[in-house]
N, C-alpha and C positions, 0 to 999 in steps of 0.2 A: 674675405681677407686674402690680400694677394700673397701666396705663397712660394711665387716663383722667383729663380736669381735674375734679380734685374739689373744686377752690374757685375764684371769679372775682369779681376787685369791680372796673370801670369806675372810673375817677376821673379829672377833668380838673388833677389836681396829685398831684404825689410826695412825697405826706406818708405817715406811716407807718401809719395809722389804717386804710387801704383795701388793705393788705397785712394787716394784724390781720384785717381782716373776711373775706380771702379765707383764711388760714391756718384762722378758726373753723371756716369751713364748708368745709375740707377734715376737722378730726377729726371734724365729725359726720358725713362721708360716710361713712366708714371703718369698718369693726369695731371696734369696742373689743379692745385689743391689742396689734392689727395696729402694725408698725413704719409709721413717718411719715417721705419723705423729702419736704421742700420743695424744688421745682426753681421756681430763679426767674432772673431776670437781676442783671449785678452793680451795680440799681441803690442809689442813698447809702441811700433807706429801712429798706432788708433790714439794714442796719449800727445802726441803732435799738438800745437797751436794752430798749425794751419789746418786740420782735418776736424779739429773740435772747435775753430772758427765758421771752419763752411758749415760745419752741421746747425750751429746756432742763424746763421744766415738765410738758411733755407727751412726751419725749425722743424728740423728731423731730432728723432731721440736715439741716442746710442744704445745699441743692447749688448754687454760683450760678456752677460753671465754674471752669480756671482760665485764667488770660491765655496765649494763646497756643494753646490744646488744644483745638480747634475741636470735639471728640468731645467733651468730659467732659460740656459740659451739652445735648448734641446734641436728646437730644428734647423739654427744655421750650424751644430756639430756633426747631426746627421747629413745635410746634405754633401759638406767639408768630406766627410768621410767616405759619403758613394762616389765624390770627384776622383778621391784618392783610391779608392778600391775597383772603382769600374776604369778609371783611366790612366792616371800617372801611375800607380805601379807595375801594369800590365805590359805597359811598355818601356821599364827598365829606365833606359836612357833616351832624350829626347836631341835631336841634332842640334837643334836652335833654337830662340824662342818664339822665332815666328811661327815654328811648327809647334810649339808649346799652345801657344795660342790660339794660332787655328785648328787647330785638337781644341781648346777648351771651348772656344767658341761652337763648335759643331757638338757639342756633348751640352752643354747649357740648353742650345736649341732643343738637342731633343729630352732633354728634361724638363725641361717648360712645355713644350708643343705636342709631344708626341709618348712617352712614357705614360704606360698605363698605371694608374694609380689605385689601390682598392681601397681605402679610403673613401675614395670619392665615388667610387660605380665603375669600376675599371676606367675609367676615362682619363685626357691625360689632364695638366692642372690647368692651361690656360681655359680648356673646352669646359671646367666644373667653378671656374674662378668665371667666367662669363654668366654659366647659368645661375651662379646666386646670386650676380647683381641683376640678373633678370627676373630671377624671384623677388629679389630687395625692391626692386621696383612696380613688380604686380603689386606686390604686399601694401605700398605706399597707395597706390592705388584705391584698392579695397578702404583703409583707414583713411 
């Protein structure tokens, strides 16, 4: 199960446009195929026509938690929450948002790519989200 952020778009307001942007660039990270679940928070955006059209279009399933069940959307609040604690509050104020951005982008990468995980065997997630679908595929093998 891929557990890494496959889409990110910065924006200084909660319009819906900068969730579209980050849903795109989660289907072209993905395999084509591959199931889509969007894990987001329950902000008014995610409740849009056009973002709960795309989702149905490309039959990805929404996950935004529900009230009360502090597990159901557990690990996109986690990850929400090391963005916020390892990056935007550290640096106070941000000049612009192209440097918001490219801050977020080089912080994704190395949460995806390079962040040691234990969990998984200290390794980061893409390098342990590779070897299971390499075990999933020995395993097919055998059976």
């Amino acid at each position: 199960m891929d557990k890494r952020t496959n889409g990110r778009s910065p924006s200084s307001s909660a319009k819906t446009g900068f969730v579209l942007d980050a849903l795109e660039q989660a289907i072209h990270a993905r395999k084509p195929g591959e199931k889509l679940i969007h894990h987001s928070d329950r902000g008014r955006q995610y409740l849009s026509i056009k973002y709960t059209n795309r989702l149905k279009e490309i039959g990805a399933d929404p996950s935004v938690g529900s009230v009360g069940d502090s597990y159901d959307n557990a690990l996109a609040e986690t990850v929400i929450g090391l963005y916020k604690t390892e990056l935007i509050h550290p640096m106070g104020s941000w000049k612009s948002i192209a440097q918001l951005e490219w801050e977020t982008f080089k912080w994704v990468d190395w949460f995806n790519n390079r962040r040691l995980l234990a969990r998984v065997g200290d390794t980061p997630q893409k390098e342990a989200e590779e070897n299971e679908y390499e075990n999933m595929k020995n395993l097919d093998k055998v059976a």
